[in-house]
N, C-alpha and C positions, 0 to 999 in steps of 0.2 A: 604169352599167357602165363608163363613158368612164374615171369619177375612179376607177375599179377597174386601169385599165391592159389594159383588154379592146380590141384593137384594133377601129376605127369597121367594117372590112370585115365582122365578124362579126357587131358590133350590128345593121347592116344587113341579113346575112341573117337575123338573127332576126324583126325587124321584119316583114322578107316573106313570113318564113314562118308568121306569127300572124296577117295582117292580112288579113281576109275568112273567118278562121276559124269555121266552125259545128261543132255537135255536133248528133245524133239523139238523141230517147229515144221510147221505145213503151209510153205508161201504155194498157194495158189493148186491144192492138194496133193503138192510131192514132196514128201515125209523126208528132210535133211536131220541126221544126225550130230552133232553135237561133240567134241570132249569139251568137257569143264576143265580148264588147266588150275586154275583161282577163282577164289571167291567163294561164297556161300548161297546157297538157295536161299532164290527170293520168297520171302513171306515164312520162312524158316524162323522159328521162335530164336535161336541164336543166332540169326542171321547180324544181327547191329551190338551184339557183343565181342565178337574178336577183332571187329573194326575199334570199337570202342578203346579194347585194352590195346590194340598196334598202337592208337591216337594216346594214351596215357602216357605207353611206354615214351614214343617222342616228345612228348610234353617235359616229359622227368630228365630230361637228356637235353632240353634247352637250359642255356644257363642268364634268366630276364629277371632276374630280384633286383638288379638295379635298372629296370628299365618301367616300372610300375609308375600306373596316374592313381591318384589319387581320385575317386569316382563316388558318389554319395555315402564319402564317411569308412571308403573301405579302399585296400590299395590293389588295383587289378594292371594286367600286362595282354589279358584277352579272357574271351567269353566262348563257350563253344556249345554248340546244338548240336546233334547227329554230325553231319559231315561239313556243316558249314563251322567258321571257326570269325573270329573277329578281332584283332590282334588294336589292341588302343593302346597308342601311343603321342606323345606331344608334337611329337616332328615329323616331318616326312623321311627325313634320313635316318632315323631309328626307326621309323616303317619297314623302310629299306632293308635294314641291315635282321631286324628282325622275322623278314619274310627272305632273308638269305641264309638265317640259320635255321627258318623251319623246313626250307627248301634240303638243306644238305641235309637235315636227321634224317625226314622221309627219305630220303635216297638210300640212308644206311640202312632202312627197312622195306625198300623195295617198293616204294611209294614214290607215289609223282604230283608235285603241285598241276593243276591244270590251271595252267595262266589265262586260259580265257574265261574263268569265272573268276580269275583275280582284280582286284580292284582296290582305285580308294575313294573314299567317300570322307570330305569334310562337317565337320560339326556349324561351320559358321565363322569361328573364332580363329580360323587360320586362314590365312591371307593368300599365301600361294601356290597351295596342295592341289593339285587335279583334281576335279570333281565328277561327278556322274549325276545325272537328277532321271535316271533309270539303269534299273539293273534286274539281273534273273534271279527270283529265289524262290527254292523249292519247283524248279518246272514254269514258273511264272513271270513273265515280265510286268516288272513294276514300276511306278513314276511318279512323279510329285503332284502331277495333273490329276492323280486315278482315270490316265483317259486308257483304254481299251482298245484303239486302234493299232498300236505298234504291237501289242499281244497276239492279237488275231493277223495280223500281218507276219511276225515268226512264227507263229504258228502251221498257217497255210507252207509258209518256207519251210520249214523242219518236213511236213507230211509231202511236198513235194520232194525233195530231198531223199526220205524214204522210200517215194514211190520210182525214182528214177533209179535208187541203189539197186530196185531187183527187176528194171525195165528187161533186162536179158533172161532173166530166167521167164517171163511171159512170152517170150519170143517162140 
C-alpha cells in the first residue's frame, strides 16, 4: 500500500487492527476458535482494497507494452474485475508466457495463481487454442447452453464435500 501513496499512519493501523485477529464458528454447536493468519474480514468495508493495491502493485511490475491487442479502438493486454483478471492476447503462446509472468510476480508477493480456475477461452477466430464452452464465475457455473443442470450437479458435489469434511466432528 506504501508504493499506493497510502500514507504509513494508516498501514499501521491496519496492521493493528488485523494482528491477533480470530474468528468463531459453531459446526454442530461446538464453538472452534479460529487465528486469522491473512486476509481481511469479510464484509469489512476495506476488505477489496488491499487486495486491490497487492493486484496494482503486480500489474506495475509486469513488463506487456509490447504484448497489447488492439480492442475497439484502444490497445489492452487484460481486463480485471475484483479477483477475476482476463489476460487478451493474439496467441496462445503469449497466453502462456504472459500467465508465467503473472504467476512469478504474485509469488514475489505472496500470492498464488489457483490453476484450477485457470483457463482459456477462444474468441472464434483462433484455430487451435483449447477451449471450454463452460466455466465457474463468480461462485457459478456457466455454459453456452444456459443449461442449469451441470450447476446444480457442483453444487450438490461442493455441499456434499462439505458435509463429508466435518463427518468426524458429528461422530
Amino acid at each position: 500500500m506504501l508504493t499506493q501513496g497510502v500514507p504509513t499512519q494508516y498501514i499501521r493501523v491496519l496492521r493493528e487492527l488485523y494482528s491477533g485477529f480470530t474468528t468463531k464458528i459453531s459446526p454442530f454447536y461446538n464453538e472452534v476458535v479460529i487465528d486469522v493468519k491473512r486476509g481481511v474480514r469479510q464484509w469489512d468495508t476495506i476488505s477489496s482494497k488491499p487486495f486491490s493495491a497487492t493486484l496494482e502493485n503486480v500489474m506495475s511490475e509486469l513488463e506487456w507494452e509490447d504484448m497489447e491487442v488492439k480492442v475497439d479502438g484502444r490497445q489492452l493486454h487484460h481486463l480485471r474485475f475484483a479477483d477475476d483478471i482476463v489476460l487478451i492476447t493474439p496467441s496462445i503462446s503469449q497466453a502462456e508466457r504472459m500467465l508465467a509472468d503473472f504467476d512469478r510476480v504474485c509469488g514475489n508477493v505472496g500470492r498464488q495463481l489457483n490453476l484450477t480456475k485457470t483457463m482459456f477461452i477462444e474468441n472464434g477466430q483462433v484455430s487451435d487454442a483449447p477451449f471450454s464452452l463452460s466455466y465457474v464465475y463468480l461462485g457459478h457455473e456457466l455454459n453456452m447452453a444456459n443449461d442449469l443442470a451441470p450447476e446444480l450437479s457442483r453444487r450438490k458435489r461442493a455441499a456434499r464435500g462439505g458435509f463429508n469434511s466435518v463427518e468426524e466432528v458429528m461422530k
